[in-house]
C-alpha positions as CSV (number, residue, x, y, z in Angstrom):
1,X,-8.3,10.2,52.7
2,X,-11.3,8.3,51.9
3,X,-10.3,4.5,52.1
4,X,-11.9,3.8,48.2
5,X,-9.8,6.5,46.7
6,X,-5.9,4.1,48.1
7,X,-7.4,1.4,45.7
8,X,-5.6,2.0,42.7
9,X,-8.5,0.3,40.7
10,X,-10.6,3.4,41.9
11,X,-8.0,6.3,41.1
12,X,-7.9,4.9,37.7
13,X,-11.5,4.9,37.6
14,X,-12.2,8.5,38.6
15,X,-9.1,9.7,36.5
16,X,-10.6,7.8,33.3
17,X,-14.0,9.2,34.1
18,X,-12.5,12.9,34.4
19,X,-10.2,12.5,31.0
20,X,-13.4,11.2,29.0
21,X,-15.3,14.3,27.9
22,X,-11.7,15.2,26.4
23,X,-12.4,12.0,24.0
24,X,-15.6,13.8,22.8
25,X,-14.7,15.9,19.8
26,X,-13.4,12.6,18.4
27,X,-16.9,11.1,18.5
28,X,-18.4,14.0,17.4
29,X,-16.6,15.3,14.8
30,X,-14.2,12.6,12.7
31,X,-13.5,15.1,9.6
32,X,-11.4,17.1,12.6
33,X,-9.7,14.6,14.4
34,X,-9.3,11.6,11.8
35,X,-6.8,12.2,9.4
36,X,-8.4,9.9,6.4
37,X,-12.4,10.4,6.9
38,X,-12.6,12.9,4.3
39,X,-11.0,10.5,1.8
40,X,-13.0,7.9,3.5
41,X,-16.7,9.8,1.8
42,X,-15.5,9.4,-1.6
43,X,-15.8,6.1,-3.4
44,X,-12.6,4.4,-4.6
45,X,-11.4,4.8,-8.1
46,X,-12.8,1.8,-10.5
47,X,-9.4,1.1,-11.6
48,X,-8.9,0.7,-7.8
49,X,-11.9,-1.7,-7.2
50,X,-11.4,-3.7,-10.6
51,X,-7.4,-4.4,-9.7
52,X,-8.6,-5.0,-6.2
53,X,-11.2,-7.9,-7.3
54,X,-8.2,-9.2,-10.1
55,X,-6.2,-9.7,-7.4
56,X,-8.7,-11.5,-4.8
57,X,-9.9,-13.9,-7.5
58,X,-6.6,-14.7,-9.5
59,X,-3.9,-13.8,-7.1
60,X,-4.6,-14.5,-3.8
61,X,-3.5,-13.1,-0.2
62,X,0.0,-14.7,-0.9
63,X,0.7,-12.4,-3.4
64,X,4.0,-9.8,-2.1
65,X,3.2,-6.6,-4.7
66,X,6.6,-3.7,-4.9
67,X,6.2,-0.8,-7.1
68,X,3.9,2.3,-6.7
69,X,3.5,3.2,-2.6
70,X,0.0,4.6,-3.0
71,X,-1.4,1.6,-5.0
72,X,0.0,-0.9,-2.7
73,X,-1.2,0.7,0.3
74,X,-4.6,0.2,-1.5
75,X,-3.9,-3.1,-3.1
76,X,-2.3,-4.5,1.0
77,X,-6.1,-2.9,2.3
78,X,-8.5,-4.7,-0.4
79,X,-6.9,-7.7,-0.8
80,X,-4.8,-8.7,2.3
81,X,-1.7,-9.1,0.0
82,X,1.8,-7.8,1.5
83,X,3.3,-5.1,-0.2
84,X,7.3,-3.9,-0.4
85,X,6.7,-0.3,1.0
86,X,3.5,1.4,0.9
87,X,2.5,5.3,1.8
88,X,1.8,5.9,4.9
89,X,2.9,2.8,6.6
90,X,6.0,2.6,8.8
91,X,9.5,2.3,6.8
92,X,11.1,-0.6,7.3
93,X,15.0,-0.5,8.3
94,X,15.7,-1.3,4.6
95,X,13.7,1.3,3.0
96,X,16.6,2.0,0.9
97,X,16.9,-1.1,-0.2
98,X,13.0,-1.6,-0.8
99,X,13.7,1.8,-3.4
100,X,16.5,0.1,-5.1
101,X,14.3,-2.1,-6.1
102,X,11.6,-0.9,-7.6
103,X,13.9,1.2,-9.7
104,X,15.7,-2.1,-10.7
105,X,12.1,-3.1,-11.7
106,X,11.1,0.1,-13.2
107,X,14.2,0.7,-15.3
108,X,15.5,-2.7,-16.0
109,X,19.0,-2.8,-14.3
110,X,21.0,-5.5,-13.4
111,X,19.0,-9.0,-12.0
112,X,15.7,-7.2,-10.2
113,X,13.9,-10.9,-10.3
114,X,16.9,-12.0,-8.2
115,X,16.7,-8.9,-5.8
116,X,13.6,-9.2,-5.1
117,X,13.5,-12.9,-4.4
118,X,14.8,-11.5,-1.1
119,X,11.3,-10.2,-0.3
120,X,9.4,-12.8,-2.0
121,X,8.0,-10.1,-3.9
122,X,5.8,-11.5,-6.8
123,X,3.6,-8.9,-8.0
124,X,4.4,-5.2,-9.5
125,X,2.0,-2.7,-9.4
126,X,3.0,0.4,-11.7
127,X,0.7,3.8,-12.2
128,X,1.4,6.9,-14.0
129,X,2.7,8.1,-10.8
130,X,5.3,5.6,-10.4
131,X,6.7,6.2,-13.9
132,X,6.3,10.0,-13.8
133,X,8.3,9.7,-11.1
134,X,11.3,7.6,-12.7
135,X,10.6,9.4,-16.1
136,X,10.1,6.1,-17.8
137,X,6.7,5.3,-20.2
138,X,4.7,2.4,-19.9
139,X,5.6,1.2,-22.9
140,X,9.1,0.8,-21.4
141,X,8.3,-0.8,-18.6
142,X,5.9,-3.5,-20.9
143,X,9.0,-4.4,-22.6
144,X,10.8,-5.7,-20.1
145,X,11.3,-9.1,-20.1
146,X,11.1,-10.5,-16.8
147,X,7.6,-8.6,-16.2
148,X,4.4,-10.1,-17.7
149,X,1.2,-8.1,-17.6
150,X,-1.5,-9.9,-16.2
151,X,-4.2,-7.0,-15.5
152,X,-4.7,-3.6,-17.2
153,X,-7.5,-1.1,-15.5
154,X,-8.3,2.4,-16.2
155,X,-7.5,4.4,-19.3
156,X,-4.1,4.1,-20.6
157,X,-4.2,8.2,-21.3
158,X,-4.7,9.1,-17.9
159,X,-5.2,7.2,-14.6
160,X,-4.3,3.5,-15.1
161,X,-3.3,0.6,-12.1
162,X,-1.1,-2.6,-14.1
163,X,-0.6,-5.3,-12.5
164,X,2.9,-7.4,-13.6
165,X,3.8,-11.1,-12.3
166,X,7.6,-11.4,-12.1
167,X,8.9,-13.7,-14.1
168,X,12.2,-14.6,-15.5
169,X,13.6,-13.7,-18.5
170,X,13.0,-16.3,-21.4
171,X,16.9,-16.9,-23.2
């Protein structure tokens, strides 16, 4: 055996420079081997881009945002804010907890301000996804008292993103 090829700097070398055409199709064709370049063309939603920009310029990166998973995988994204669950990302160990309470915050039981003090959460994001899913309208979720709308974008008829502030509830 060639004295070069006992090195194992220049196995790995040689085996790297074998395995790299097999990297190829990922070069030349993202749409096949990247699961989010086709959303990737499309522009974001401007309810999106407008809560996005709220957030930046009157929230801040120390915001912690629970509710809907797909707006907070979007909101954690454009804004560097940390978010209670989002799709997509890993679950934590307490997923189950994380659940419990954003349906404390979406239907209004027992102390959710208090639960979620545990996360630091500050921020709740709510779409007409979230509330289809816990069969509750926005006008319920507006009412409750330890939430206080700070942003609205979209069309409250179809595809909206609020934004809440937790807050507690005035006696």
């Amino acid at each position: 055996m060639d004295e070069g090829l006992r090195h194992p700097a220049w196995r790995a070398a040689i085996l790297a420079g074998l395995t790299l055409p097999l990297a190829v199709p990922y070069w030349w064709n993202p749409a096949r081997m990247d699961l989010y370049f086709g959303g990737s063309l499309e522009p974001l939603p401007e309810e999106v881009r407008d809560t996005a920009r709220f957030v930046r310029s009157e929230v801040g990166p120390s915001a912690v945002f629970a509710g809907d998973a797909v707006a907070s995988r979007w909101m954690s994204a454009l804004t560097g804010s940390r978010v209670l669950i989002a799709r997509d990302f890993a679950a934590p160990r307490d997923w189950g907890s994380r659940i419990d309470l954003n349906t404390r915050l979406v239907r209004g039981a027992g102390d959710p301000v208090t639960f979620a003090a545990q996360w630091r959460v500050t921020h709740f994001l709510v779409t007409p996804a979230l509330l289809a899913n816990y069969d509750v309208s926005l006008s319920e979720v507006e009412a409750r008292p330890y939430l206080k709308k700070i942003h609205f974008a979209g069309n409250r008829a179809r595809d909206f993103i609020v934004v809440f502030a937790l807050a507690r509830p005035q006696a």
